[in-house]
C-alpha positions as CSV (number, residue, x, y, z in Angstrom):
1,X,0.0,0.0,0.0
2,X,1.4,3.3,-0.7
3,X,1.3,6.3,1.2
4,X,2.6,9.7,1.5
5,X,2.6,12.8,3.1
6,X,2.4,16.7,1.0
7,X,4.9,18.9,3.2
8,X,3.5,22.4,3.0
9,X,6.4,25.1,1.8
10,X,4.2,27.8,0.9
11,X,0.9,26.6,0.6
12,X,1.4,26.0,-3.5
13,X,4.0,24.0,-5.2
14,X,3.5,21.3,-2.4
15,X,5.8,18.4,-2.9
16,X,5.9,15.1,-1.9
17,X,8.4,12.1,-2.7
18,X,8.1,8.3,-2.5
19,X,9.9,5.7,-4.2
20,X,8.3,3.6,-6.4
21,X,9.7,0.3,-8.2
22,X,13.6,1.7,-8.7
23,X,11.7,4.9,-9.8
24,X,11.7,8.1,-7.6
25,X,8.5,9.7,-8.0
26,X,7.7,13.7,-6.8
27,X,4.5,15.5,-6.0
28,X,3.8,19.0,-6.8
29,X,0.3,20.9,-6.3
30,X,0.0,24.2,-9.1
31,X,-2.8,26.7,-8.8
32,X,-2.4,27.3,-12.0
33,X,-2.3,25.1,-15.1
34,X,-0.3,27.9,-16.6
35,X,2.7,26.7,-14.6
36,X,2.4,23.2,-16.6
37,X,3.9,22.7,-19.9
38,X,0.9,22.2,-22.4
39,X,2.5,19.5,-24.3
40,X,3.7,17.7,-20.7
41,X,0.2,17.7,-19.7
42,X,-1.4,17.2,-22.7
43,X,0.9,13.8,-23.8
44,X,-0.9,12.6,-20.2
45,X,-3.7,11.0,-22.5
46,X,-5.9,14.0,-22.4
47,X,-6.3,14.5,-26.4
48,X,-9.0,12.8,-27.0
49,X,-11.2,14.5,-24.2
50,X,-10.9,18.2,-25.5
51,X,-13.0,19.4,-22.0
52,X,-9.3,18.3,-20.3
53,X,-7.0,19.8,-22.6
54,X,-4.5,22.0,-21.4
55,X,-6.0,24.6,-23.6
56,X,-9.4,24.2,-22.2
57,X,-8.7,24.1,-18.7
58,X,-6.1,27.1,-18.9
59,X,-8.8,29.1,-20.8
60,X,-11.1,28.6,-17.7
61,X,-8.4,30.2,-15.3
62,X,-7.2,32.8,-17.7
63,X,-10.6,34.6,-18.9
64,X,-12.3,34.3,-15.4
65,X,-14.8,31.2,-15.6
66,X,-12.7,30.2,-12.1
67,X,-11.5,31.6,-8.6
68,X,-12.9,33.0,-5.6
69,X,-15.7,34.6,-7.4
70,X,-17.4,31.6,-8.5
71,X,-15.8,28.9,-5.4
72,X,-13.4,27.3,-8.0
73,X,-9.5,27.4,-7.1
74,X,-7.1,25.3,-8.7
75,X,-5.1,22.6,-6.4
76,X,-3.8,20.4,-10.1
77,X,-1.6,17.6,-8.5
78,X,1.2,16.6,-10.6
79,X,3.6,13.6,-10.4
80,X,7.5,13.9,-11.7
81,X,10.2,11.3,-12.2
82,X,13.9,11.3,-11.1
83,X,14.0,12.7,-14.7
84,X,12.0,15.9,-14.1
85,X,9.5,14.6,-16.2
86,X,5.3,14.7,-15.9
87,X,4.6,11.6,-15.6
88,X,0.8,11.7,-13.7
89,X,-1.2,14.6,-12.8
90,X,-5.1,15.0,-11.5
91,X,-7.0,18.0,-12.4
92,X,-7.9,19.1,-9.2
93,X,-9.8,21.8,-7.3
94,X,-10.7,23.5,-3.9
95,X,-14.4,23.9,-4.2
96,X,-16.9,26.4,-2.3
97,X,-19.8,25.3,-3.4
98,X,-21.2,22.1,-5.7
99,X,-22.1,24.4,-8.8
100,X,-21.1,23.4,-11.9
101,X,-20.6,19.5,-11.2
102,X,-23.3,18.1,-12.0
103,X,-22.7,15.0,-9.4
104,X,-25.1,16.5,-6.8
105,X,-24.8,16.6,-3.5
106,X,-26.4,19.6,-1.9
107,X,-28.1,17.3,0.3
108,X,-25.2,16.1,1.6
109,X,-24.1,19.6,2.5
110,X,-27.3,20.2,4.1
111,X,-26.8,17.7,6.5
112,X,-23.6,18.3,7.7
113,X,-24.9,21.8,7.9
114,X,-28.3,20.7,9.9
115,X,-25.4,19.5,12.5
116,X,-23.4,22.3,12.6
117,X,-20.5,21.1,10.4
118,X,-18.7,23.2,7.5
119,X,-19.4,21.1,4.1
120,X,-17.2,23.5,2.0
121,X,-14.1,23.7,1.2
122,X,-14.0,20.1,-0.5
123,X,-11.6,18.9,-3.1
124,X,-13.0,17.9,-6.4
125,X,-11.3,16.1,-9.4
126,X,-13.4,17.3,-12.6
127,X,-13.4,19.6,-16.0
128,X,-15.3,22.6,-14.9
129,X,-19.0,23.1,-16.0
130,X,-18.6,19.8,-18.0
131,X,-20.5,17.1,-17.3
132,X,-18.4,14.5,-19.4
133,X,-16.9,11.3,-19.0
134,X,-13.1,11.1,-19.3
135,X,-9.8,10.8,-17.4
136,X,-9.1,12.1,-14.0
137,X,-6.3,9.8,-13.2
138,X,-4.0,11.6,-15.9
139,X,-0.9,9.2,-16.9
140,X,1.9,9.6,-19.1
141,X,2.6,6.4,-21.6
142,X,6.4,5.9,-19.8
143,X,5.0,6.6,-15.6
144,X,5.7,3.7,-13.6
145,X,2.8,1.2,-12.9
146,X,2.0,2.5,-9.6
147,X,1.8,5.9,-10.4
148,X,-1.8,5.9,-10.2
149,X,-2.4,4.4,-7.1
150,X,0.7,7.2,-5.9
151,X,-1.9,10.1,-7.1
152,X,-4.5,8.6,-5.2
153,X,-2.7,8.3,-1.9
154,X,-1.4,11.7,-2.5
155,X,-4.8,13.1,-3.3
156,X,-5.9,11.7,0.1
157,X,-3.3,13.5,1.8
158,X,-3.7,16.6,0.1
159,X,-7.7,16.4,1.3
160,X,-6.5,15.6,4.9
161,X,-3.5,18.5,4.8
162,X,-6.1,21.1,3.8
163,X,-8.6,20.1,5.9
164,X,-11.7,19.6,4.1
165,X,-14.3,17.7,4.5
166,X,-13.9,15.5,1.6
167,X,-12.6,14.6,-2.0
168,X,-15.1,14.0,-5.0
169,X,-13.5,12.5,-8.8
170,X,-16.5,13.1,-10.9
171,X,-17.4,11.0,-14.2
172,X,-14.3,8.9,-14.2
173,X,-13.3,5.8,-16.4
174,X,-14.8,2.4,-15.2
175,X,-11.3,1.5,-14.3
176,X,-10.5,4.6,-12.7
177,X,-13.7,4.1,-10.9
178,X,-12.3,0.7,-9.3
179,X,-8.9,1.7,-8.7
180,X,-10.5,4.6,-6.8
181,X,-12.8,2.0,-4.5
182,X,-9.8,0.0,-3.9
183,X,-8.1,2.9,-2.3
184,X,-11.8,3.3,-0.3
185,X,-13.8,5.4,-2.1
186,X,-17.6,5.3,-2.4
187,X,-18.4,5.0,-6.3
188,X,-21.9,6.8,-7.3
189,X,-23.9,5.7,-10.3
190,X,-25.9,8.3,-12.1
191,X,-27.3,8.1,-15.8
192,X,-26.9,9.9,-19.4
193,X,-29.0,9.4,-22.3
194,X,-26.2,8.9,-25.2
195,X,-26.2,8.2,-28.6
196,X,-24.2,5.2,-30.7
197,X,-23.6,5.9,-34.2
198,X,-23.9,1.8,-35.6
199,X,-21.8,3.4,-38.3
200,X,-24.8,4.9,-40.8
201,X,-24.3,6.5,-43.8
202,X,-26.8,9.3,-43.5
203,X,-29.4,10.3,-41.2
204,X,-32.1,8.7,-42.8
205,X,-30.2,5.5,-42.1
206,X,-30.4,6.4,-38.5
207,X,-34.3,7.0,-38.9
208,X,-34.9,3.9,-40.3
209,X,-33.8,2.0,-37.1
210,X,-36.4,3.7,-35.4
211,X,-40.1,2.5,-34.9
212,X,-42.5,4.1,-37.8
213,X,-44.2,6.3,-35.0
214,X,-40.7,7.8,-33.6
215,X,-39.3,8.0,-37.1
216,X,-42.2,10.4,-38.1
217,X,-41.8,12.3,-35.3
218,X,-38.5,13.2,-36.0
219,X,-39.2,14.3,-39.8
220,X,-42.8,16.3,-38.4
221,X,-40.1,18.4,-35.7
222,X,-37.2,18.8,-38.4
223,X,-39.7,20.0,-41.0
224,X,-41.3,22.8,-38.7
225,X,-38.3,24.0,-38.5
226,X,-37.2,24.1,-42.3
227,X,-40.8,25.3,-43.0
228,X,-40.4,28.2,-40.3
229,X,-37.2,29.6,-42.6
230,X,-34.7,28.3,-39.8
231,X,-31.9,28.0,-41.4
232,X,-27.6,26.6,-40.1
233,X,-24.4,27.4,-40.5
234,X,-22.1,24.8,-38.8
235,X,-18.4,26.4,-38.0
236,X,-15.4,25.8,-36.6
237,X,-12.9,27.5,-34.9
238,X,-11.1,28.6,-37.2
239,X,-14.2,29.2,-40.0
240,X,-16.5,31.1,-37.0
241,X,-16.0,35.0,-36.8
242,X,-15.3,37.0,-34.0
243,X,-19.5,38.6,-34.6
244,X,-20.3,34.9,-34.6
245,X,-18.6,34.4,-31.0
246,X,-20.0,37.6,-29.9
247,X,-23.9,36.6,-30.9
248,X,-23.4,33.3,-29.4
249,X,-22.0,34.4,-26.0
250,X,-25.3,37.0,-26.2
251,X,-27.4,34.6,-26.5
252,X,-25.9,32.2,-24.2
253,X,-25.9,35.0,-21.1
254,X,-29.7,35.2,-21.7
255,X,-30.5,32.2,-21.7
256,X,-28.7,31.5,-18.2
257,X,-30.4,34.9,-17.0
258,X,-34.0,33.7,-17.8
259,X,-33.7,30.3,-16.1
260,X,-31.9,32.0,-13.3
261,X,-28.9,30.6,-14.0
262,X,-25.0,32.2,-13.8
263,X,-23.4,32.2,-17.4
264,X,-19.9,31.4,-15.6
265,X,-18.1,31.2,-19.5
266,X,-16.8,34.3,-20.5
267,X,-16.6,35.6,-24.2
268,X,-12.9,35.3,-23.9
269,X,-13.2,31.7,-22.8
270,X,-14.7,30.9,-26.4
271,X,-13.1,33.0,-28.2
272,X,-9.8,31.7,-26.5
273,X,-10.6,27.7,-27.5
274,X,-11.6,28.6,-30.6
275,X,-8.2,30.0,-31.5
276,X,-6.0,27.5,-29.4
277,X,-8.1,24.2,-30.3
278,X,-10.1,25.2,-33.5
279,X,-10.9,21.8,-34.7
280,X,-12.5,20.7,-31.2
281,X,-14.8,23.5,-31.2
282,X,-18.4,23.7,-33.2
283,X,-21.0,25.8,-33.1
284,X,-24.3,26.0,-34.7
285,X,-25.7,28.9,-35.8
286,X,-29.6,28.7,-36.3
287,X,-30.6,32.5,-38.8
288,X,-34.3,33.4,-39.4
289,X,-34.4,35.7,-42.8
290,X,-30.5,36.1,-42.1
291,X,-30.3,37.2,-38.6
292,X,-29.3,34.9,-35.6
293,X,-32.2,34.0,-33.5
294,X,-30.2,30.3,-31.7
295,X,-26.9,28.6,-31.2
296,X,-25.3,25.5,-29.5
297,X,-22.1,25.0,-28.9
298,X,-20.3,21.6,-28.7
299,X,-17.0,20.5,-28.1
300,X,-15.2,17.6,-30.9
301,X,-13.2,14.8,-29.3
302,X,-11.3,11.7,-31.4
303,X,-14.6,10.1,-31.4
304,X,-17.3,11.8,-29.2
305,X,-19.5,14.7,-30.3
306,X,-19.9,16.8,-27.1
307,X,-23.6,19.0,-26.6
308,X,-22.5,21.6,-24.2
309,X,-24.6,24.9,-24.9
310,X,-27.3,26.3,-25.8
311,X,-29.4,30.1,-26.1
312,X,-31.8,31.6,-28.2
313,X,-33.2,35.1,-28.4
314,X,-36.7,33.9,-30.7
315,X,-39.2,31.2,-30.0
316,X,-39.5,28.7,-32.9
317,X,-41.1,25.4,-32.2
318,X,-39.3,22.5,-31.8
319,X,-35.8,24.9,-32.6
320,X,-34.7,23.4,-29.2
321,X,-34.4,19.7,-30.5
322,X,-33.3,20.9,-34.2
323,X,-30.3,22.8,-32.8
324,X,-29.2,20.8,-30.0
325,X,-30.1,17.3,-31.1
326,X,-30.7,16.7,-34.9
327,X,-27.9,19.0,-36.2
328,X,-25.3,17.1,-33.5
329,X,-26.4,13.8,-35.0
330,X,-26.3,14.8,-38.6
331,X,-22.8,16.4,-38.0
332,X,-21.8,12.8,-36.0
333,X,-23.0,10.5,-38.6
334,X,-21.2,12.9,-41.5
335,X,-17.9,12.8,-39.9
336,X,-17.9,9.1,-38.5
337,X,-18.0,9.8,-34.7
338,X,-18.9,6.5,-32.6
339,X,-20.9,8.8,-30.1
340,X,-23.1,12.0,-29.5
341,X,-23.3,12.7,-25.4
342,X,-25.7,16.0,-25.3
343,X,-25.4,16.2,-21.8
344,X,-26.8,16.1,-18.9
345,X,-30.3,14.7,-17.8
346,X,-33.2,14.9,-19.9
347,X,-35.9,11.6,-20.6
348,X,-36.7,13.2,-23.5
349,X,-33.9,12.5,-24.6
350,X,-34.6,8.8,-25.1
351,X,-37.6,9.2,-28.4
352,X,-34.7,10.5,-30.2
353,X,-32.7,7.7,-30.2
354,X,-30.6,8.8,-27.2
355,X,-30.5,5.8,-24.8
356,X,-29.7,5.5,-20.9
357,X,-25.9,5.2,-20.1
358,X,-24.3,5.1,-16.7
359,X,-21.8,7.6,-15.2
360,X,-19.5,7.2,-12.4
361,X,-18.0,8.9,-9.7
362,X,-16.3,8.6,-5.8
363,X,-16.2,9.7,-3.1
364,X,-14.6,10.3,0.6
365,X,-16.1,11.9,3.3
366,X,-13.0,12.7,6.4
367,X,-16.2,12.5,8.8
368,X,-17.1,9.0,9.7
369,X,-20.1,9.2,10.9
370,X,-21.6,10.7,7.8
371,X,-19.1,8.4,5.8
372,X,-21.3,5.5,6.5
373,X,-24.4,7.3,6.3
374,X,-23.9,8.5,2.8
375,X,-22.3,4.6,2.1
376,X,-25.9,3.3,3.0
377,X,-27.2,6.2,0.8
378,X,-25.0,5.4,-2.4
379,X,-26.1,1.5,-2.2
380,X,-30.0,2.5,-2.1
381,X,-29.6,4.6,-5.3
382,X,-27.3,2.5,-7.1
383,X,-29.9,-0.3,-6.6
384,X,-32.8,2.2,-7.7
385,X,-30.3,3.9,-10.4
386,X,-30.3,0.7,-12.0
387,X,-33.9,0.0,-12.3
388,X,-34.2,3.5,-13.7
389,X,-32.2,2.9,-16.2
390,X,-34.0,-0.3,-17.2
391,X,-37.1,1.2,-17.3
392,X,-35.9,4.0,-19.8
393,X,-34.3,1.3,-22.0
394,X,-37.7,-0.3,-22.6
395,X,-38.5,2.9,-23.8
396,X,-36.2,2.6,-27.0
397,X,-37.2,3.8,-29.6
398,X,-35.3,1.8,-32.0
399,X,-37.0,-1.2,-33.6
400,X,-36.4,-4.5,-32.1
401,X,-34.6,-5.8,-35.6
402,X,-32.3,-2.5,-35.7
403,X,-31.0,-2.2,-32.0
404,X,-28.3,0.3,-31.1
405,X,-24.8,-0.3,-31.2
């Protein structure tokens, strides 16, 4: 079993050291990505998952999506060889408040406040605002074997130096997931409605999988929308103009502000990503007699079309599902993506061919008491997760001859 302890010099650039198979292995806390090379971390298997790119995450700290203002601080943990060379890292953060996780647990921070006890600061291992599946135990292809259990143990000692109340890895890999129990976390289910793409040539192949009733559906919403004079331009980032950027972060400020939301992403934060990682960026324009009246904004990974955001400034019917649903799945299907995730939540999801998929996450809670409380919890709704998610499945619209990939 490996542990170790994070010797605090000056509250950042923590380090810690253990030896590990021949191999000297060093710990070192930034709160800043910025003070990580961008190829170092991004060579950590991150290039697929464009939400944990360097550029990504350093566009979040650098046009003020992050800090104090909005209870995100940066705590990344980092693991170096003998060699001075990244060989692990976590993306990590000191958290104020459970906004923008999307792994919910303001109950549990009701509780411990109902007993008198601070829930906040906690440490939480996530992409901000993105509620995506993808790597949180970040390894480079020549780090030792046990480098990821070394993260872990070094995570758990960060949590207990700092003195929170506990650490939360949100929508990890399955095998993260275990790795992450075997060290004693409490793993969560929760559910996704996802799309497969079971490689179709167009999007009427995709409809013809579908039952007749669900298949007309689809053609009745798309063709309101055609009818109404809706029409798309998809773009890039390096086809979309700065006026494009600046209508879609418009319309995506007023969208949070009407549903009472906080639009956290600044207008440099898009424009930013779209410069530094152009072909992992797409946005969807939706004009009405040549002005903009919607966008969504997705993010392009090796195989994984993104749905991320969304605003609109004009009520057209069934716009909602054209933009943030049909278009996605058109654009997937055109350029051979195996998936579409649109995000989280939503059953309705599930009559356009999006079908339930588990997440994953885990958890530790310093208090013991409401460690085994929350244990109990977890077990209940992993049990009633699952027969949620079988009930949604019978719900398929696909035809029983054409199943999903």
């Amino acid at each position: 079993m490996l542990t170790t302890t994070v010797t605090d010099h000056n509250v950042f650039g923590m380090i810690a050291s253990t030896a590990i198979a021949g191999h000297t292995l060093r710990i070192r806390v930034f709160d800043a990505i910025s003070g990580i090379d961008a190829n170092d971390w991004n060579a950590l298997g991150v290039t697929p998952f464009p939400f944990l790119r360097h550029e990504f995450l350093s566009a979040l700290e650098v046009e003020d999506c992050l800090g104090e203002r909005f209870g995100w601080l940066p705590r990344h943990l980092t693991a170096w060889d003998e060699r001075g060379r990244l060989v692990g890292a976590v993306p990590l953060y000191l958290k104020f408040n459970s906004y923008g996780e999307f792994v919910f647990d303001w109950a549990w921070a009701d509780a411990y406040e109902r007993h008198g006890l601070n829930y906040y600061p906690k440490l939480v291992s996530a992409s901000p605002y993105t509620p995506a599946t993808g790597p949180k135990l970040l390894l480079a292809p020549q780090a030792p074997p046990e480098t990821r259990d070394f993260l872990i143990a070094a995570a758990m000692a960060l949590a207990k130096q700092l003195d929170v109340s506990s650490l939360h890895w949100l929508f990890t890999l399955p095998d993260e997931t275990k790795a992450l129990e075997t060290a004693g976390l409490m793993r969560r289910v929760g559910c996704q409605f996802h799309w497969e793409n079971a490689g179709y040539p167009d999007f009427d192949a995709f409809l013809a999988t579908l039952t007749s009733s669900k298949r007309k559906n689809i053609r009745k919403e798309r063709r309101r929308v055609a009818d109404a004079g809706v029409r798309f331009r998809l773009l890039d980032g390096g086809t979309a103009a700065e006026r494009d950027w600046v209508v879609f972060h418009q319309l995506y400020e007023s969208t949070f502000h009407r549903r009472g939301g906080i639009p956290t992403l600044s207008l440099g934060f898009f424009r930013s990503i779209a410069e530094s990682m152009p072909e992992a960026v797409l946005l969807i324009l939706a004009e009405h007699e040549k002005r903009p009246v919607a966008a969504a904004f997705c993010l392009v990974g090796h195989d994984t079309l993104y749905g991320r955001h969304w605003g609109c400034s004009a009520h057209f019917d069934k716009l909602h599902f054209e933009a943030c649903y049909y278009q996605g799945l058109a654009y997937a299907i055109e350029h051979g993506l195996a998936r579409f995730e649109p995000g989280a939540q939503g059953e309705h999801k599930i009559t356009r061919g999006f079908l339930p998929t588990a997440t994953l996450s885990a958890h530790w809670l310093a208090d013991e008491r409401f460690s085994q409380a929350v244990a109990k919890h977890l077990d209940y709704e992993r049990h009633g997760m699952q027969d949620y998610m079988r009930e949604m499945r019978a719900r398929s619209p696909y035809r029983e001859t054409h199943p999903p990939a």
